[in-house]
C-alpha positions as CSV (number, residue, x, y, z in Angstrom):
1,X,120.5,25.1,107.5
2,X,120.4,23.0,110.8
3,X,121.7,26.3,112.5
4,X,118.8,28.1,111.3
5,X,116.4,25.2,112.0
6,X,118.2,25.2,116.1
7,X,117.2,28.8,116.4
8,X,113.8,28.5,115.1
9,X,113.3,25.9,117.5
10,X,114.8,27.2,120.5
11,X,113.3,31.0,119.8
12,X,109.6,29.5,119.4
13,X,109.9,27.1,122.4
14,X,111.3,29.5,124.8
15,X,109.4,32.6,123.4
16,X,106.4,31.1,122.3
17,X,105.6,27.6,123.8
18,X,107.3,27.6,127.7
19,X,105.4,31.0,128.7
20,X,101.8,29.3,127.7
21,X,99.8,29.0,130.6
22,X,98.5,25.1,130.1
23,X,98.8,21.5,130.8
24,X,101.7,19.9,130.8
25,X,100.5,17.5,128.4
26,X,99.3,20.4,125.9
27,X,102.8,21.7,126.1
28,X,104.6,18.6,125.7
29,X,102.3,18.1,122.4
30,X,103.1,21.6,121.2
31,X,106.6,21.4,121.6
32,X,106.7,18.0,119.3
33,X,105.1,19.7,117.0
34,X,108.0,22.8,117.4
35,X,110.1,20.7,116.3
36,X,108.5,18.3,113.7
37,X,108.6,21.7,111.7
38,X,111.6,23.0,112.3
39,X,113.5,20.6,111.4
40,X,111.4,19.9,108.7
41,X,114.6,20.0,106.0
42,X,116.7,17.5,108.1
43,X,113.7,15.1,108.3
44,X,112.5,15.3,105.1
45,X,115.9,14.5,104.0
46,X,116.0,11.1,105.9
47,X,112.3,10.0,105.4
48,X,112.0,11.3,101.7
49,X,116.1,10.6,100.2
50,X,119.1,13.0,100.2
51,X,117.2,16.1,97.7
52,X,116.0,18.4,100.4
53,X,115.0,20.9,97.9
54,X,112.9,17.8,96.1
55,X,112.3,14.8,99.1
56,X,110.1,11.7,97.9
57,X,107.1,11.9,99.9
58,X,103.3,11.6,99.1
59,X,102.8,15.2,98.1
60,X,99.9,15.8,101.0
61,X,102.4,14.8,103.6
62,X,105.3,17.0,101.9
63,X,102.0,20.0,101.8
64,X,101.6,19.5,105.5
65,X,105.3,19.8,106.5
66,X,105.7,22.9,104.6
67,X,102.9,24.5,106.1
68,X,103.9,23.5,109.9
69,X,107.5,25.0,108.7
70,X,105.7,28.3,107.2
71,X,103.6,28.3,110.4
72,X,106.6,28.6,112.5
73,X,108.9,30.3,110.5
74,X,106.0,33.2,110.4
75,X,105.5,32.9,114.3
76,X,109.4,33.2,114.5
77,X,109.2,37.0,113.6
78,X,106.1,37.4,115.3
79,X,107.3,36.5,118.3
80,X,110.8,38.8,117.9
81,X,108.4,41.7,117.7
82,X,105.8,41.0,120.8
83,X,109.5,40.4,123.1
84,X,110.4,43.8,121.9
85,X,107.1,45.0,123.3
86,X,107.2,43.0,126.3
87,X,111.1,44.3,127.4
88,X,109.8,48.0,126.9
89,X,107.0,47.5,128.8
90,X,108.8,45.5,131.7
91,X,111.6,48.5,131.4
92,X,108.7,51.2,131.5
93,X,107.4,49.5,134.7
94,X,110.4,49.1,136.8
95,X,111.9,52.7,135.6
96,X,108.9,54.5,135.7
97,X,106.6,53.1,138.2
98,X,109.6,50.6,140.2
99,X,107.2,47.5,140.6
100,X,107.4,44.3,138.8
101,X,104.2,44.5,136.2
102,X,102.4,41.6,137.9
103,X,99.8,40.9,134.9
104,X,102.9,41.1,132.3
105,X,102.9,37.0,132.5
106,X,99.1,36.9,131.4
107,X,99.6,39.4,128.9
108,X,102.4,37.5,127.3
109,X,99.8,34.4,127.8
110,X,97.1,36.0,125.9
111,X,99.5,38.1,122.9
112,X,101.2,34.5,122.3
113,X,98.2,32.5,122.0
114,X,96.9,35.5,119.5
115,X,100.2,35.0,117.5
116,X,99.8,31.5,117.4
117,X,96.2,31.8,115.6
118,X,97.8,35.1,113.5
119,X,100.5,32.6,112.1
120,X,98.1,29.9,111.4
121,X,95.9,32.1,109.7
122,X,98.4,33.8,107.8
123,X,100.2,30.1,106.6
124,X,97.0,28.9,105.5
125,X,96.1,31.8,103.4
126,X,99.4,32.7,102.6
127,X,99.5,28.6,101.3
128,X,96.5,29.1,99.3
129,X,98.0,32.7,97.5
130,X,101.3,30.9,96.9
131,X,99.5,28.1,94.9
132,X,97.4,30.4,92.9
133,X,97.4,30.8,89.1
134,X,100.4,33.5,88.5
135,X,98.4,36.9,86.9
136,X,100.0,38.9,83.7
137,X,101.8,41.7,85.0
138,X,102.9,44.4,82.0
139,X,105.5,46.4,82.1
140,X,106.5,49.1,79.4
141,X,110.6,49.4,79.1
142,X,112.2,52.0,77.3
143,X,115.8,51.5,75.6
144,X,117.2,54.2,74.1
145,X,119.0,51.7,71.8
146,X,116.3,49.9,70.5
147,X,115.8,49.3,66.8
148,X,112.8,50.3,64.5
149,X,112.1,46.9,64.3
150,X,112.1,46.0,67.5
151,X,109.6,48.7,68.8
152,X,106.3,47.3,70.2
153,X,108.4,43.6,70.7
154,X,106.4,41.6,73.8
155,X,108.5,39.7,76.0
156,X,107.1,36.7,78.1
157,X,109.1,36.5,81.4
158,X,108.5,33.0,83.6
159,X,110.8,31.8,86.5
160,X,111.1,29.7,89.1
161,X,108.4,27.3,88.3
162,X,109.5,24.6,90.3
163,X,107.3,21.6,88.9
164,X,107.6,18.8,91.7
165,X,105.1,17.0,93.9
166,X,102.8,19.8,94.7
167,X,103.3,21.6,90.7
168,X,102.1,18.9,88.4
169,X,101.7,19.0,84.8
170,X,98.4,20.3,84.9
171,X,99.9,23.6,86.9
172,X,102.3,24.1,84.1
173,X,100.3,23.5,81.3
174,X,97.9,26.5,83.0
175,X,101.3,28.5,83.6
176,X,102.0,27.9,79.7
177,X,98.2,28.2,78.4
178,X,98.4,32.0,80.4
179,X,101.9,32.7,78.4
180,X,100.8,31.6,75.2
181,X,97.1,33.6,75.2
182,X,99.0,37.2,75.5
183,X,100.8,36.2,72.0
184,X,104.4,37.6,73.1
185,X,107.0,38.1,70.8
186,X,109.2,36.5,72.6
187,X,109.5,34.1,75.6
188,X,112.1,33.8,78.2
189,X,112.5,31.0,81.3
190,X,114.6,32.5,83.6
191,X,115.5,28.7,85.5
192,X,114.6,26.7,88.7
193,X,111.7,25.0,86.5
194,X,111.9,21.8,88.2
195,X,112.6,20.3,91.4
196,X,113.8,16.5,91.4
197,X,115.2,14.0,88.4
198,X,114.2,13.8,84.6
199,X,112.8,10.2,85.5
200,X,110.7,12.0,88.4
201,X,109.7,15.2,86.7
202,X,109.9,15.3,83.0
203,X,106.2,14.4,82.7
204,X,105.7,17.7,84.4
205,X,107.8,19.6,81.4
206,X,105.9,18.1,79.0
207,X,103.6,21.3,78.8
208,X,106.3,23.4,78.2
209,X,106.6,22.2,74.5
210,X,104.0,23.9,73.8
211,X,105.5,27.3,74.1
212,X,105.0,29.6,71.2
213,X,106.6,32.7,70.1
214,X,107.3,33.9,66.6
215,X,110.9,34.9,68.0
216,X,111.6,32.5,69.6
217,X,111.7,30.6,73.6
218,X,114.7,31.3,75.1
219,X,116.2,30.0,78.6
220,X,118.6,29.7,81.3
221,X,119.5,27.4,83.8
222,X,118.6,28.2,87.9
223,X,120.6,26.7,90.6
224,X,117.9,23.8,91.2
225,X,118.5,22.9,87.7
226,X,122.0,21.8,89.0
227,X,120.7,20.2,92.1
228,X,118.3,17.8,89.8
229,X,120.8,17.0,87.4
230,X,122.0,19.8,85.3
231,X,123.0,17.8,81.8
232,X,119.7,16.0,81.6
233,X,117.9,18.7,82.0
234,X,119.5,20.9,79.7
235,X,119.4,18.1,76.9
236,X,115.7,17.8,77.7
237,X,114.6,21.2,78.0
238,X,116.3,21.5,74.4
239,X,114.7,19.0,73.6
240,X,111.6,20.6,74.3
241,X,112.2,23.7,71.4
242,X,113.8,25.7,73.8
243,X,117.0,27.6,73.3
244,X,119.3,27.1,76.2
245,X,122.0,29.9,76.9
246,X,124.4,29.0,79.1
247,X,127.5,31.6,79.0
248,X,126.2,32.0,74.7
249,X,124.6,34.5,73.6
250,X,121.8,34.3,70.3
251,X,121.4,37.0,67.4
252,X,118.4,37.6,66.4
253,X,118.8,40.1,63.4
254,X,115.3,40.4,62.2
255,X,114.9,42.5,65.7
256,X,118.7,44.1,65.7
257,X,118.7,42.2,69.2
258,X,121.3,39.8,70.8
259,X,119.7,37.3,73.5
260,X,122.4,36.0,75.9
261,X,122.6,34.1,78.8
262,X,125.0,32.9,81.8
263,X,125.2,29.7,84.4
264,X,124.2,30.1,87.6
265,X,127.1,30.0,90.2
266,X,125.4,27.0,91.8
267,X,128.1,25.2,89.0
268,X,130.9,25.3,90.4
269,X,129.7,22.8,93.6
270,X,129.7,20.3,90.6
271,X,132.4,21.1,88.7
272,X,131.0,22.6,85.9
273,X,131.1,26.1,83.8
274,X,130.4,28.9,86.0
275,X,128.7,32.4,84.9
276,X,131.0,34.2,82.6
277,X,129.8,37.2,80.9
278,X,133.0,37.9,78.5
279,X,132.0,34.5,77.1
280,X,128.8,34.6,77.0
281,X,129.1,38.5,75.3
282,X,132.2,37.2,73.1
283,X,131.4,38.2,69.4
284,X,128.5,39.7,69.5
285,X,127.7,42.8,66.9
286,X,128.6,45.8,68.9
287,X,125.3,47.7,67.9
288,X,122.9,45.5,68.8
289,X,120.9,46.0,71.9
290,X,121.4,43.1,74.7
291,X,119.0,41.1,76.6
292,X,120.7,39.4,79.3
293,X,118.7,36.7,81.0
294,X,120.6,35.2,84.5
295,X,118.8,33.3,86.9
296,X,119.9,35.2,89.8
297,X,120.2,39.4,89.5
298,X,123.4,39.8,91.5
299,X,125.4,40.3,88.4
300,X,123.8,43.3,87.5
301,X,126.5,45.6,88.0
302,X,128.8,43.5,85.9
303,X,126.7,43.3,83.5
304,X,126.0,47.0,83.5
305,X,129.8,47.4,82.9
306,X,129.2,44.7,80.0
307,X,127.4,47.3,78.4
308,X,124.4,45.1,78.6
309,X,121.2,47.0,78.0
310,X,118.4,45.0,80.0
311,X,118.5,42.4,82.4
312,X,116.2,39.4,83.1
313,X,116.7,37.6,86.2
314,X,114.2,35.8,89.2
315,X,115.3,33.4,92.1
316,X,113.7,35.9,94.9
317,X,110.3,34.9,94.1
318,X,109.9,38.5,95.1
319,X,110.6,38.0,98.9
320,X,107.6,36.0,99.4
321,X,106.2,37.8,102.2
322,X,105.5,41.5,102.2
323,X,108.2,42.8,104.4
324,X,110.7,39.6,104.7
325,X,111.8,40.9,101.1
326,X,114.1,43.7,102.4
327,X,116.1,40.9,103.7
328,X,115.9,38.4,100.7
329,X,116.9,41.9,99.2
330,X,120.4,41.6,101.5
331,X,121.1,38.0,100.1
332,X,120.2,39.4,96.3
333,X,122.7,42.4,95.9
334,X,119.6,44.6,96.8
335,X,117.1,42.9,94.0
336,X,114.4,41.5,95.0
337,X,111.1,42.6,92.4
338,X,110.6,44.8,89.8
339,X,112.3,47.3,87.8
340,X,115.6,48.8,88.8
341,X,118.3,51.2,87.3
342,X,121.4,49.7,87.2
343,X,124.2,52.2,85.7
344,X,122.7,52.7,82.2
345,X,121.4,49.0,82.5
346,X,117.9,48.6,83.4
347,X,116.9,45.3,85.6
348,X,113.7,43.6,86.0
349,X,113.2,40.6,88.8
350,X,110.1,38.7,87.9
351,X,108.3,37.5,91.1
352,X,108.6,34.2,90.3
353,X,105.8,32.2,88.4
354,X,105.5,29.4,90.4
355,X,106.4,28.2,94.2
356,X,109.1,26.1,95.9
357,X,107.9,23.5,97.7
358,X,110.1,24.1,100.7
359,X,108.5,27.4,101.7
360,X,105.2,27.6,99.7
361,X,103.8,30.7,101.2
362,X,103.5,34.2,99.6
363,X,101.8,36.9,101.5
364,X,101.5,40.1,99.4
365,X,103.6,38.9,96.8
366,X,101.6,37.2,94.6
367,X,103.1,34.9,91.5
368,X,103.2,36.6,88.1
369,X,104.1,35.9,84.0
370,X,105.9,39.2,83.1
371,X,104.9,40.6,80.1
372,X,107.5,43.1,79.1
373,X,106.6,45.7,76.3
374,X,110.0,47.4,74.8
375,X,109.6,50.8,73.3
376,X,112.0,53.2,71.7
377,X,113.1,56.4,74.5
């Protein structure tokens, strides 16, 4: 992380903040705030106690950081491209023409400042779309497999929820109110609910025992789950009526469906069980359709070779920003939203129902409650 945070610094300073025709003064000022933001995570960590992923701090002051850090981290790649253009046309000019382009400097003047307002712009709006209420999206899947009874069945899908300073109870219990009104059949959390401690955040939670679904609410842990104190939250998420899989698996023989679920590797920093699909698959009835849920959707191919039928996974939140999610893709075994064909597994990566309050932009992406409809085919 601090490597990251250097070259986000360094790249916008020299790139964006040096080249800026101003006072010195206006420099000096914009350059503090360079690096206010991007080290945002480091200081966080030292003003707001050692959870960068949930610091301590009055939630308008943790709302500001984030959106300096968003402002920056969008003006990062703005900047990349505009040097591309700048080197092609300062190549162009000494190839074609063999002068120095003497207005280049006020060009790059004028195109920075306009990225500078583009990147504002876009991490205010792009705050305001992250923080919206998640729509339905619903999706028809078609197993082959699927039993008679079965056919029709409505799956809820919610991930990444990440109730902390900025998602408060009341932005769960509208999460929960959405999930409920479509009656599914079935619900699924698919982990990273919460950021911070039980004592800190179970008020949040609250909401979520209020879940309903004929078949049952089924979940799995997400690697912030770990990070806040994995047992607690597993005892009070079961706590809370729903069923936790972790490397188990649940038969549900009024459908002809088995339900299973696996860690998140995040465990084995703490010592703990780490994903294991032969467990979490042991005994199950061999003709029974399986719903895999896993926080993450990098085990798809193993689970493919599992012989599991569909997979449930988020932890992308769908790449965030249109065009950033071919490389959260790169980090995700090439999953990043939506439906895929894995082998004869099919995959679906919910675009996360919530927001993390480190990076709470999404541009293009927007937050979603899956609402998958299974059919016989």
């Amino acid at each position: 992380m601090l490597l990251f945070e250097s070259i986000l610094c360094g790249t916008v300073l020299i790139l964006g903040v040096l080249p800026l025709r101003c006072r010195w003064y206006f420099k000096v000022g914009l350059g503090l705030l360079v690096l206010l933001g991007s080290f945002k995570f480091h200081l966080t960590r030292l003003i707001g106690g050692p959870m960068f992923f949930a610091p301590r701090l009055p939630a308008w002051l943790l709302l500001f950081l984030s959106w300096l850090f968003s402002v920056l981290f969008i003006l990062f790649f703005l900047l990349l491209a505009a040097s591309a253009v700048y080197l092609f046309v300062l190549l162009f000019e000494l190839i074609w023409r063999r002068q120095f382009p003497k207005r280049l400097r006020t060009l790059v003047n004028r195109v920075n400042l306009g990225l500078l307002l583009g990147a504002l712009g876009l991490a205010s709006l792009g705050l305001i779309w992250g923080r919206s209420a998640p729509a339905v999206r619903e999706v028809p899947i078609m197993l082959e497999s699927l039993p008679l009874a079965a056919e029709g069945l409505t799956v809820a899908v919610l991930a990444d929820l990440h109730a902390d300073k900025l998602t408060r109870a009341d932005r769960v219990a509208a999460m929960v109110a959405r999930a409920n009104a479509v009656r599914p059949g079935l619900i699924v959390l698919l982990g990273d609910l919460v950021d911070g401690t039980v004592a800190e955040h179970g008020c949040d939670l609250l909401p979520l025992r209020e879940l309903s679904a004929p078949h049952g609410v089924f979940g799995v842990p997400g690697n912030h789950e770990y990070y806040s104190g994995y047992q607690e939250w597993m005892d009070y998420l079961s706590s809370a009526g729903i069923t936790m899989l972790t490397n188990a698996h649940v038969e549900l023989p009024e459908l002809g469906l088995v339900i299973a679920g696996i860690a998140d590797p995040a465990a084995r920093h703490f010592g703990l069980e780490e994903p294991d699909l032969s467990r979490a698959l042991e005994g199950r009835p061999p003709e029974a359709p399986v719903i895999l849920l896993s926080h993450r959707p990098t085990p798809a191919l193993e689970a493919a070779r599992h012989g599991v039928d569909l997979q449930l996974s988020g932890h992308t939140h769908g790449g965030m920003v249109k065009g950033l999610d071919y490389l959260v893709a790169r980090f995700n075994g090439g999953y990043v939203a939506g439906w895929y064909q894995v082998g004869k597994m099919q995959l679906y990566v919910n675009r996360g129902t919530g927001i993390w309050n480190g990076f709470p932009v999404r541009i293009g992406v927007p937050p979603e409650i899956t609402l998958l409809r299974l059919h016989r085919g």
